[in-house]
C-alpha positions, 0 to 999 in steps of 0.5 A, a space after each residue: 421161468 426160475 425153477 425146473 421143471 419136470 415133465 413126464 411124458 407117458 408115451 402110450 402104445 397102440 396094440 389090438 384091442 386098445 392102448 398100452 401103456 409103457 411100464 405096464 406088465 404085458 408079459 407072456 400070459 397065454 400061449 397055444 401049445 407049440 407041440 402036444 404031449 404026443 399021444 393024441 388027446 391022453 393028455 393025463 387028464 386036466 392035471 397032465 394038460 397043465 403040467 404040460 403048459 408049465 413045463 412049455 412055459 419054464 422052457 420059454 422062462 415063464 415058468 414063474 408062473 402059474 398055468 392052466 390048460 383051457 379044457 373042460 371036462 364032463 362029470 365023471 363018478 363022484 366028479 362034477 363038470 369043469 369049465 373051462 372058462 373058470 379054470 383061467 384066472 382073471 386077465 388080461 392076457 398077453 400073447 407072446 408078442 405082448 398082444 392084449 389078446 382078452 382083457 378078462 373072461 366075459 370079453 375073451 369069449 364075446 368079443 376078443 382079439 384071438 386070431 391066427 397072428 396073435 395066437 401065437 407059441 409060448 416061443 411066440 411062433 405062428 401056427 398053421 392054418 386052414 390053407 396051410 400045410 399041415 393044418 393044424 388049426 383044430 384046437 382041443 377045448 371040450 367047450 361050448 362057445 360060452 367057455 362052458 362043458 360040452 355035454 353031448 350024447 357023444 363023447 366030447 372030451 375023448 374021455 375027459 383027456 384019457 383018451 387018444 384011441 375011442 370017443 372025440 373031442 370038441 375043437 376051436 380054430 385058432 385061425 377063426 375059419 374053417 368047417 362044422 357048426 361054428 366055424 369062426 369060433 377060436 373054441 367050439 367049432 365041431 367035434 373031432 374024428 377021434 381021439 388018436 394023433 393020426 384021427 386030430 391030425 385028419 380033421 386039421 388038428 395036432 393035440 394043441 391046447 390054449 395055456 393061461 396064465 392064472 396069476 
């Protein structure tokens, strides 16, 4: 045959979830805190909470871009409820390995690929779990299950993130298992002790949060 002939192969990549394919940006979108700021779950509000995921995220060079915390508050004063569902972006989002871990909003809270080995640091680590020690599987949201507020008679969000001594907070298990009411849920599975390091600490929690990326 005269000529040549070009062919382009596109190779596709099985990962969770579906298929990949190479050339597509499946960079670092969403990550589970390595460390909280320290001081239980005072995260300076949702304006501290984000600064933290940024600054996480500029110490693993993913700081181009822009980053949310997931957490929802209650209405406060002239304030109204934030969800934590809204706050995200769009997706897809990534893990740290290059997972597809959600492919957008709807799915990240029906039908996702959110477990212990994909939920990973924005350094791409595993973090422990039920079973582990110590446990640190109790994730703060403040969320229903839909990605919504929690709002309760109780205090659900240790006071919209100002808190770390009084009030509790609604809490997921990044490791999908454990206690409370819903003890599969990455984001609403019971409330915590309190708001102290040392109360998330003694329900297997340590003032992690998830990060997304909006952009």
């Amino acid at each position: 045959m005269r000529g040549t002939r070009l062919l382009i192969l596109v190779m596709i990549l099985p990962i969770a979830g579906g298929a990949l394919a190479v050339g597509q940006d499946n960079a670092m979108s969403f990550f589970l805190t390595g460390a909280g700021p320290g001081s239980g779950a005072d995260l300076g509000g949702l304006a501290g909470a984000d600064r933290h995921c940024q600054m996480l995220a500029e110490g693993v060079g993913a700081g181009d871009r822009m980053w949310r915390a997931y957490l929802s508050t209650v209405p406060s004063g002239d304030q109204p409820a934030v969800n934590a569902r809204d706050r995200i972006g769009t997706g897809p989002w990534f893990n740290a390995a290059g997972v597809r871990v959600a492919t957008d909003v709807d799915n990240l809270h029906a039908d996702d690929n959110l477990t212990k080995e994909t939920v990973l640091t924005e350094s791409g680590e595993m973090v422990n779990g039920r079973g582990d020690s110590p446990n640190r599987h109790d994730i703060l949201t403040g969320s229903q299950l839909d990605g919504t507020v929690l709002i309760g008679e109780a205090d659900t969000t240790c006071s919209n993130w100002t808190s770390s001594g009084e009030g509790s907070a609604q809490v997921g298990h990044h490791d999908r298992n454990g206690g409370g009411q819903n003890p599969t849920s990455w984001n609403s599975a019971h409330a915590s002790r309190g708001c102290s390091q040392d109360n998330l600490r003694g329900t297997g929690g340590d003032g992690l949060f998830y990060c997304f990326a909006i952009d």
